[in-house]
C-alpha positions in Angstrom: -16.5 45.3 -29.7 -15.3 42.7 -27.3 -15.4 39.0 -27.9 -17.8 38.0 -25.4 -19.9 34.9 -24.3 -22.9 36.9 -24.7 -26.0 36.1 -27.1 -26.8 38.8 -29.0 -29.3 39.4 -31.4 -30.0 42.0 -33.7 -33.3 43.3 -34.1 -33.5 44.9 -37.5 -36.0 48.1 -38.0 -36.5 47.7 -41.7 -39.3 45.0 -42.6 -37.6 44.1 -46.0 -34.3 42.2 -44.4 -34.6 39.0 -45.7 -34.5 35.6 -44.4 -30.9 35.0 -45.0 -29.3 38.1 -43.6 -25.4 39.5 -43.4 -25.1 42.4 -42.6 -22.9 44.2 -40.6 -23.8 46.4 -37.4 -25.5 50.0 -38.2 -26.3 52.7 -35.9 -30.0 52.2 -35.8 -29.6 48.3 -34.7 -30.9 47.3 -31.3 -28.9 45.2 -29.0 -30.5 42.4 -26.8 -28.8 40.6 -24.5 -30.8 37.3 -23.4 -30.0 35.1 -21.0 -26.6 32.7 -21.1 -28.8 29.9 -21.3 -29.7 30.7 -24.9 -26.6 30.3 -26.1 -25.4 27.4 -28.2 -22.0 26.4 -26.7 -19.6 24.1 -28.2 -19.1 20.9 -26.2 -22.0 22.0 -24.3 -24.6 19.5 -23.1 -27.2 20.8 -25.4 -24.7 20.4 -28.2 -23.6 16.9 -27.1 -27.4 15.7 -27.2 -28.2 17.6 -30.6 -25.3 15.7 -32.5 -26.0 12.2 -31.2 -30.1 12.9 -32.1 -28.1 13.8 -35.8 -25.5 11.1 -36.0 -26.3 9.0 -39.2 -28.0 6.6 -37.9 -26.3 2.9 -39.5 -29.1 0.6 -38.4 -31.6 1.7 -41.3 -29.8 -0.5 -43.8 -28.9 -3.5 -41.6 -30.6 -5.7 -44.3 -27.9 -4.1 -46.4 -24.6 -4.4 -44.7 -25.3 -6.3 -41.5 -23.4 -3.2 -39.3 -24.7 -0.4 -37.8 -21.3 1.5 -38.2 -22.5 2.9 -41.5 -24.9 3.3 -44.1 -24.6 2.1 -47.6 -25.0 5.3 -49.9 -28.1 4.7 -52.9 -28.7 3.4 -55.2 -26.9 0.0 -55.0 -27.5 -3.1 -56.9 -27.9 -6.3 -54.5 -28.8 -10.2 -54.7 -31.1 -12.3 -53.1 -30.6 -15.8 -54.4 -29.9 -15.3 -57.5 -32.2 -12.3 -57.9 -30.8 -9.1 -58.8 -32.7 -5.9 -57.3 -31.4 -2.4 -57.5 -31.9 -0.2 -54.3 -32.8 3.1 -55.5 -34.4 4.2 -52.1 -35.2 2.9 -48.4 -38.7 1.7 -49.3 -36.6 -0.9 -51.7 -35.9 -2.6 -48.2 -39.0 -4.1 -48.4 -38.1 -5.7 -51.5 -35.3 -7.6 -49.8 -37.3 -8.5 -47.3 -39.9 -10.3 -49.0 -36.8 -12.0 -50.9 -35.5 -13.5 -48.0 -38.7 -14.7 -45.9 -39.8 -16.2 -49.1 -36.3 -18.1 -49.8 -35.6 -18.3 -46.2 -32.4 -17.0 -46.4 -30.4 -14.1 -44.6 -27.8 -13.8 -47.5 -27.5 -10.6 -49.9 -25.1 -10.0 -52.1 -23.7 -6.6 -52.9 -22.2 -5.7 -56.1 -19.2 -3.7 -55.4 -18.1 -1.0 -55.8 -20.0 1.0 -53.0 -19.6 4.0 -50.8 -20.3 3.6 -47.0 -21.1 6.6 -44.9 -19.9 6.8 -41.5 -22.0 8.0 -38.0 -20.3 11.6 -38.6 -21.0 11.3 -42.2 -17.6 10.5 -43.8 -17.6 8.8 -46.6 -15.4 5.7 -47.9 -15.4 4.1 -51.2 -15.2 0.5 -50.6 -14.5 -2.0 -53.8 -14.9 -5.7 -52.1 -16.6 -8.1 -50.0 -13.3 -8.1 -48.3 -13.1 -4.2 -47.6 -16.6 -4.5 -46.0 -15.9 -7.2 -43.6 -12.7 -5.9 -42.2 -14.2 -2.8 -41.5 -17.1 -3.9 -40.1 -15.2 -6.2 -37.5 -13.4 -3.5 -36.7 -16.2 -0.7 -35.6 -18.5 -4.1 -34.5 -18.0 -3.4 -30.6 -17.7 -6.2 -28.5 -20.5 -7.6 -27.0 -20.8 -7.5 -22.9 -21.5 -10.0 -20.5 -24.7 -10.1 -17.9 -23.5 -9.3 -14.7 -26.7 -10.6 -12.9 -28.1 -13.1 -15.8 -30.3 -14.7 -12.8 -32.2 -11.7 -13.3 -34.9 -12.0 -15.5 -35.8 -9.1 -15.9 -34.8 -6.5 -18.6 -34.5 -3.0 -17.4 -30.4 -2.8 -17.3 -28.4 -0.9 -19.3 -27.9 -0.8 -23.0 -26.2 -3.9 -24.8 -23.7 -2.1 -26.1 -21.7 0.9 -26.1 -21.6 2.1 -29.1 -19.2 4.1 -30.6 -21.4 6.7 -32.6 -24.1 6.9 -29.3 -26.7 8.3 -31.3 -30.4 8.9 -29.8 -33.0 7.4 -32.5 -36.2 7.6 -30.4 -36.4 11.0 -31.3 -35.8 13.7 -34.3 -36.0 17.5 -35.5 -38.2 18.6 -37.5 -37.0 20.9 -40.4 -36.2 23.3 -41.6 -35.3 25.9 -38.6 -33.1 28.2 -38.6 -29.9 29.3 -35.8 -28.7 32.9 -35.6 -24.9 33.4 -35.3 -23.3 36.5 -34.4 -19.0 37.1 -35.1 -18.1 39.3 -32.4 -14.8 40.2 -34.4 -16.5 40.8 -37.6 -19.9 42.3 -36.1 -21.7 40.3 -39.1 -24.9 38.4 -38.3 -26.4 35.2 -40.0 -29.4 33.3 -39.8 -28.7 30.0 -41.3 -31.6 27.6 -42.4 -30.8 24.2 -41.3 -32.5 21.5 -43.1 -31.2 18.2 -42.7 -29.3 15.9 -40.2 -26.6 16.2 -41.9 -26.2 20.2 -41.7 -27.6 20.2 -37.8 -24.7 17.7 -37.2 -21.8 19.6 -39.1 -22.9 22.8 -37.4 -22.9 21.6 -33.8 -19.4 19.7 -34.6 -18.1 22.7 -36.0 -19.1 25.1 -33.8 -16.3 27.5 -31.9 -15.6 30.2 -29.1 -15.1 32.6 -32.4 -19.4 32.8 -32.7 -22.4 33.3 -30.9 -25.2 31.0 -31.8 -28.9 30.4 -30.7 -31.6 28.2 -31.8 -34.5 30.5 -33.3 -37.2 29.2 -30.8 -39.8 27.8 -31.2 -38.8 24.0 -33.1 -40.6 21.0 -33.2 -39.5 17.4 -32.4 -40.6 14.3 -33.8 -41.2 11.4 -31.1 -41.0 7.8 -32.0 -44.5 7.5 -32.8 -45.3 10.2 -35.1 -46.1 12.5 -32.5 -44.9 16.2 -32.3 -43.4 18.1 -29.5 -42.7 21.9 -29.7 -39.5 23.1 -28.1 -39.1 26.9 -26.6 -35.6 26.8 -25.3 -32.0 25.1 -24.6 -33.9 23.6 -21.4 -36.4 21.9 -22.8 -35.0 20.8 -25.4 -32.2 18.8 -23.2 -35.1 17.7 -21.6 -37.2 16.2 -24.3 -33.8 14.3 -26.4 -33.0 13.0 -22.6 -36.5 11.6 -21.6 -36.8 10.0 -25.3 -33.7 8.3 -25.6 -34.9 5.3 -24.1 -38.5 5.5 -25.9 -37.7 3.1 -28.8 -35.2 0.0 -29.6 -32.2 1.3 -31.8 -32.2 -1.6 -34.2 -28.2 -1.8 -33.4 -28.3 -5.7 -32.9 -27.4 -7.7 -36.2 -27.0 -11.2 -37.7 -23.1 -11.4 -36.7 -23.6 -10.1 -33.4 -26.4 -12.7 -33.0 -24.1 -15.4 -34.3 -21.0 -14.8 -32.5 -23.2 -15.6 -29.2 -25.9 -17.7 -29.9 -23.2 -20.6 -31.9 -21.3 -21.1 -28.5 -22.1 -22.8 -25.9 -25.4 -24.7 -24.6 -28.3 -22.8 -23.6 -31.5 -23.3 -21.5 -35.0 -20.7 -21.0 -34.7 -18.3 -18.4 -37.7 -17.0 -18.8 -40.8 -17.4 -21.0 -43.6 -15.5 -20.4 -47.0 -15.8 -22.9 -49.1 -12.6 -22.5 -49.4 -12.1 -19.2 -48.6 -15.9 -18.1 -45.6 -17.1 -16.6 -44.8 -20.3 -18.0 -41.0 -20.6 -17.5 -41.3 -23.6 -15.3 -42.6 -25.5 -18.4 -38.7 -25.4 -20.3 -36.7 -26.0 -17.3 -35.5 -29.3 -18.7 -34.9 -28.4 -22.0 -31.2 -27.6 -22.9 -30.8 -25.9 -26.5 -27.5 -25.7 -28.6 -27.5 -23.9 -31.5 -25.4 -24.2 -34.8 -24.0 -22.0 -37.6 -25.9 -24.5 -40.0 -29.2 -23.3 -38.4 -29.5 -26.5 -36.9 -30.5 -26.5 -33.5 -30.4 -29.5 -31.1 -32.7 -29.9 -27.9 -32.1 -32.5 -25.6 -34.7 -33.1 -22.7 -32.3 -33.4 -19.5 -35.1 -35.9 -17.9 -35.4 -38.6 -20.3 -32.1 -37.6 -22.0 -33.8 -37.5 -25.6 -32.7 -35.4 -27.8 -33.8 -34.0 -31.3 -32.8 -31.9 -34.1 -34.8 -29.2 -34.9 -34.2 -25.3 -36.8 -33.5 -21.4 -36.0 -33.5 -18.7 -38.8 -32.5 -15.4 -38.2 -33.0 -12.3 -40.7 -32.9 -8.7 -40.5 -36.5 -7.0 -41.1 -36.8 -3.6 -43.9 -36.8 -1.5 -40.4 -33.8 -2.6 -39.4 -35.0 -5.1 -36.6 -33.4 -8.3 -35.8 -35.7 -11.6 -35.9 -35.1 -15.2 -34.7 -37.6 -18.1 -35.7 -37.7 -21.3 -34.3 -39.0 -24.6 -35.4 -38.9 -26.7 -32.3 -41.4 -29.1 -33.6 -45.4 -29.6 -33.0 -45.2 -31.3 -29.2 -46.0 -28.8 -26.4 -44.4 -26.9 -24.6 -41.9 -26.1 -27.1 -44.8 -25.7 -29.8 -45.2 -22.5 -27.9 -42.0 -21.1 -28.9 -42.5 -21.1 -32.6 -43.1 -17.8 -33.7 -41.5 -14.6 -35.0 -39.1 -13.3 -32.1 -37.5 -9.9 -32.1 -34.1 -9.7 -31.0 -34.6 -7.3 -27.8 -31.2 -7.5 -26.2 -27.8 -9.5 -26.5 -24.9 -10.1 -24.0 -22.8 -12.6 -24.6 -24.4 -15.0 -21.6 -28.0 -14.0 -22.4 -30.1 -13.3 -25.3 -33.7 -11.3 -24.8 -36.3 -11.8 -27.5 -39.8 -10.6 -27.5 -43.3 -10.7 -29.5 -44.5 -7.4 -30.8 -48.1 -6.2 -31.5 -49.5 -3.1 -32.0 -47.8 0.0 -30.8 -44.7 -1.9 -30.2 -45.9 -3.4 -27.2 -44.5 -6.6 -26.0 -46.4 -9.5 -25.8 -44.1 -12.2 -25.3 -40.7 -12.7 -23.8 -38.5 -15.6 -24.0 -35.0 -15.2 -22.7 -32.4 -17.7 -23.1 -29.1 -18.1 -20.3 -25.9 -19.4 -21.3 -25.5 -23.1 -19.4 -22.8 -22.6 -16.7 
């Protein structure tokens, strides 16, 4: 038999072949031949969207590690000022969380040594404090910078480029299974797939030498809970495509916050409450923030100038926050409430309010002074 590009599927007669077959090719099989479009290539677009929806996704432990490079593999012991929790699971996230809101502190200490697993779900042992920053400076990629900050608006392009470029608006359901056919061997396999993990290490794996398909219908999971079934290659591009943009990715962390928000002065570029426009209330307020948490604001018509606070901490989901204590006088009053970080470049920083499904309330972006 030829080594062709061809699905093909065998249709067994007998009704006791079971799930997990191997066989090789008898008389009475039937040959089908379905269309090209079936067909799982490698390096294919199909492919290319599967493995980024599959990457390990780094940002689930940002309360961890502070990088979304990498996961910390559980259980791990950690400690929040002076308390001493072990992390057996992700609901223990919460746990940190409520640790550092109620010591207001964005500090956790890991007790080394732990194993980090990568986007493509290598794994490294690392034994120090040291270990874990170097490599997180090194995957951390740099921040960009606002090629139109007069823009107020927020609809450009992703922040960052990241390395991994994995989709997190949208995941399989499992398990499901993919047939897979060796031309040169004539054997046939269904293989159940039932993590991330084993969808990702397929699709990465995958060669000319087999013939694959997806075992269709599958269902997709959708950022809010909802469930989508899939029938074929095409609609299965189309659903990972139009739900990659459905959710934030939780990327953004402390470090990336501080490298941007420390430099420089910076003054409101937009507030908005609800529906209300109120930007032109801050434009004489210049802000400079400082690695002690300090922030001062200085009031460029009278020229007075106070000292007030910002605390930032990473939530159990994986979401950045900023708060800001800018004192009890309005307008900046206003501004005194639980922001999520949205967006970051490195001459604009995009916060929002969040109620309900995730709708944004609030906006308050701040512009780097030129």
């Amino acid at each position: 038999m030829k080594n062709t590009r061809t699905a093909i599927i065998y249709l067994f007669l007998s009704l006791t072949i079971p799930t997990f077959i191997s066989s090789c090719r008898q008389e009475s099989d039937t040959l089908i031949q379905p269309s090209e479009e079936q067909v799982l290539e490698p390096n294919s677009k199909t492919t290319s969207l599967m493995a980024k929806v599959t990457l390990n996704d780094g940002s689930i432990d940002n309360i961890i590690d502070n990088s979304s490079c990498f996961t910390v593999q559980l259980p791990i012991t950690v400690a929040v000022d002076g308390n001493q929790l072990v992390i057996a699971s992700t609901e223990d996230y919460l746990a940190i969380e409520e640790l550092l809101l109620q010591n207001n502190s964005d500090q956790v200490v890991i007790s080394f040594p732990i194993t980090l697993i990568f986007s493509n779900y290598e794994e490294v042992i690392v034994e120090s404090s040291e270990e874990l920053s170097a490599l997180i400076e090194a995957c951390t990629p740099p921040l960009e910078e606002d090629d139109n900050p007069d823009d107020d608006d927020d609809d450009d392009e992703e922040v960052f480029e990241d390395e991994d470029e994995d989709i997190e608006c949208i995941d399989f359901q499992y398990p499901f299974n993919i047939t897979v056919f060796n031309p040169d061997t004539e054997i046939l396999e269904t293989i159940r797939i039932e993590s991330d993990e084993e969808l990702f290490a397929f699709v990465s794996d995958l060669n000319d030498d087999v013939i694959a398909n997806i075992s269709f219908p599958i269902t997709l999971v959708l950022s809010d809970e909802s469930e989508l079934v899939v029938n074929s290659n095409e609609e299965l591009e189309i659903a990972i495509e139009e739900a990659s943009d459905d959710c934030d990715d939780n990327d953004t962390t402390i470090l990336q916050l501080e490298s941007v928000i420390v430099e420089d002065e910076w003054e409101v570029q937009k507030y908005k409450d609800n529906q209300s426009n109120e930007t032109r209330n801050y434009r004489n307020f210049i802000f400079t923030f400082n690695p002690d948490r300090t922030a001062l604001v200085r009031n460029t018509d009278t020229d007075e100038e106070f000292v007030s606070q910002w605390s930032a901490f990473t939530r159990a989901d994986g979401s950045l926050r900023v708060q800001f204590d800018f004192g009890d006088e309005p307008p900046l009053d206003k501004l005194n409430i639980d922001w999520n970080v949205k967006k970051i470049k490195t001459n604009r920083i995009m916060l929002d309010e969040r109620e309900g499904e995730g709708i944004s309330k609030d906006e308050l972006f701040f512009r780097k002074v030129r």
